[in-house]
VOBA-1610 file (N, C-alpha, C; in pm, whole numbers, padded with zeros to 5 digits, always signed):
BEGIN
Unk+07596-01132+00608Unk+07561-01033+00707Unk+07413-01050+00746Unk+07400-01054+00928Unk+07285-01078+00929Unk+07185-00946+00967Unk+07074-00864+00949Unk+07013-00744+00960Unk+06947-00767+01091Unk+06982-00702+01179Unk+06900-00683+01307Unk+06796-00608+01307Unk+06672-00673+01248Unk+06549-00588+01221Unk+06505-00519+01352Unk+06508-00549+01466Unk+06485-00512+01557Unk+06549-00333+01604Unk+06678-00365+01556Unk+06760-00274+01564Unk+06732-00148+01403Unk+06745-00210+01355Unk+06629-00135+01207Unk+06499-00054+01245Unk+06419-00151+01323Unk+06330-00073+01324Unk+06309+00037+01459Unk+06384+00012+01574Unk+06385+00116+01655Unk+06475+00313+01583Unk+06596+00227+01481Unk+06643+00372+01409Unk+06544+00416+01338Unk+06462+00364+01233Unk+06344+00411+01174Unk+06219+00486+01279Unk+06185+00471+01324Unk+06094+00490+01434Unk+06143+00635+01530Unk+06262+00636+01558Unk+06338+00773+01585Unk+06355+00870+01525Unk+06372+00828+01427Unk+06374+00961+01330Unk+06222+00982+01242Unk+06163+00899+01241Unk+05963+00910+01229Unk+05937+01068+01310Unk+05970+01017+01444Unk+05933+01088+01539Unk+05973+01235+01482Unk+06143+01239+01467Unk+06196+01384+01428Unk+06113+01445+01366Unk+06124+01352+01248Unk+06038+01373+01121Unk+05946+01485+01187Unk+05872+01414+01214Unk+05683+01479+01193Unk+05702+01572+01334Unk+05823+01660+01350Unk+05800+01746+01449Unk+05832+01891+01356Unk+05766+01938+01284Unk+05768+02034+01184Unk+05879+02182+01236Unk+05956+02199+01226Unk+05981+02341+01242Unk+05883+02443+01098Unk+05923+02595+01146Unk+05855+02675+01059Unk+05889+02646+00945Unk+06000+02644+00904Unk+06022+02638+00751Unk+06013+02501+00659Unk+06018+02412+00787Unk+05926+02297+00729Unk+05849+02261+00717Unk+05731+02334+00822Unk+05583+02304+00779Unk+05571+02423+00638Unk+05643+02484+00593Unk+05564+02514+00484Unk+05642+02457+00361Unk+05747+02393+00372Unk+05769+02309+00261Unk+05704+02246+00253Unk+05659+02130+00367Unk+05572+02049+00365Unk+05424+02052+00328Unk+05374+02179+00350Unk+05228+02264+00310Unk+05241+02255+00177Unk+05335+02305+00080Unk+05370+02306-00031Unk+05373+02179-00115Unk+05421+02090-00039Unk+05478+01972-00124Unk+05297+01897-00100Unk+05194+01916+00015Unk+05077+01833-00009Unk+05012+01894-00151Unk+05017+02062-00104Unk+04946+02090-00234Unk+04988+02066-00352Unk+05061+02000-00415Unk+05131+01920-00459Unk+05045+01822-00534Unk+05070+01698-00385Unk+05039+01621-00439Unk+04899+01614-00439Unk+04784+01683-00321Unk+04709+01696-00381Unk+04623+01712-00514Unk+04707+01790-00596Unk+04648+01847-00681Unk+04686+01709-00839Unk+04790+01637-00753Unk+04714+01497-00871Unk+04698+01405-00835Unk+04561+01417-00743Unk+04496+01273-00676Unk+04387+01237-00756Unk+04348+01319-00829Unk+04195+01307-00874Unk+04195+01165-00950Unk+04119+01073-00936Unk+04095+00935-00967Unk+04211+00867-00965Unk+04287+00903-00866Unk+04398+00801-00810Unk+04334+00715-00732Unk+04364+00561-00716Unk+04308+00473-00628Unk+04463+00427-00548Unk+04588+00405-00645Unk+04701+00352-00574Unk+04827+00388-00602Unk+04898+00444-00517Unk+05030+00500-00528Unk+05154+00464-00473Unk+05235+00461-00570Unk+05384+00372-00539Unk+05469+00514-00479Unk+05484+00553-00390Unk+05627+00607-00329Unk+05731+00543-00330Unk+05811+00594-00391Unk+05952+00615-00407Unk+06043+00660-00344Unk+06149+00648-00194Unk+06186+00714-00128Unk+06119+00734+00035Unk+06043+00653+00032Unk+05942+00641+00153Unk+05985+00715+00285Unk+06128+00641+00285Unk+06192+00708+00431Unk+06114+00658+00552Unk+06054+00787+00626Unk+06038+00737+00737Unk+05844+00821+00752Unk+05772+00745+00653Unk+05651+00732+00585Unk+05581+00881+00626Unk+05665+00983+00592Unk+05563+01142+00637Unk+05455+01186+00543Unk+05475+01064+00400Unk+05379+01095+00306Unk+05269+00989+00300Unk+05355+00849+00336Unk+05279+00736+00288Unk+05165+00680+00430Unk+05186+00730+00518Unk+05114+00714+00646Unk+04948+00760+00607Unk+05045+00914+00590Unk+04854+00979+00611Unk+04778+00957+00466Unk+04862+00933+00395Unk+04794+00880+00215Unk+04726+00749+00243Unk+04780+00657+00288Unk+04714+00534+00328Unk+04607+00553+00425Unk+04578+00662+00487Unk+04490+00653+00615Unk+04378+00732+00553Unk+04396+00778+00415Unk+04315+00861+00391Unk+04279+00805+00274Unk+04268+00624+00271Unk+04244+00542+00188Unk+04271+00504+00072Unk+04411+00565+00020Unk+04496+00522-00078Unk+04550+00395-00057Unk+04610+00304-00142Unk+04686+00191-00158Unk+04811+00244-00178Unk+04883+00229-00077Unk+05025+00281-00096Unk+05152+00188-00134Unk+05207+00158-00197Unk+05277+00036-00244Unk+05488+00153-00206
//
């Protein structure tokens, strides 16, 4: 079987979009789940996500100069 990355990555990219369009009760799960992980960054330099999906964690962690693996 051959993977039409092309086609991969336009479904990924669609639902990115969904993603990061918060309704109410998801921006505060989501509020919830930073403070979270905030609260065990302290002398973190690099972090493996697990479950990546469609990167609503690993985007802004990397942009905010983590090594995201």
């Amino acid at each position: 079987m051959k993977t039409d990355f092309k086609r991969e990555r336009a479904w990924w990219e669609g639902k990115a979009e969904g993603e990061e369009r918060d309704l109410a009760d998801e921006s505060i799960n989501r509020a919830l789940r930073w403070r979270e992980i905030a609260r065990n960054l302290k002398d973190v330099r690099t972090i493996a996500e697990i479950g990546a999906a469609t990167g609503a964690f690993t985007i802004p962690l990397a942009k905010r100069g983590y090594k995201v693996t």
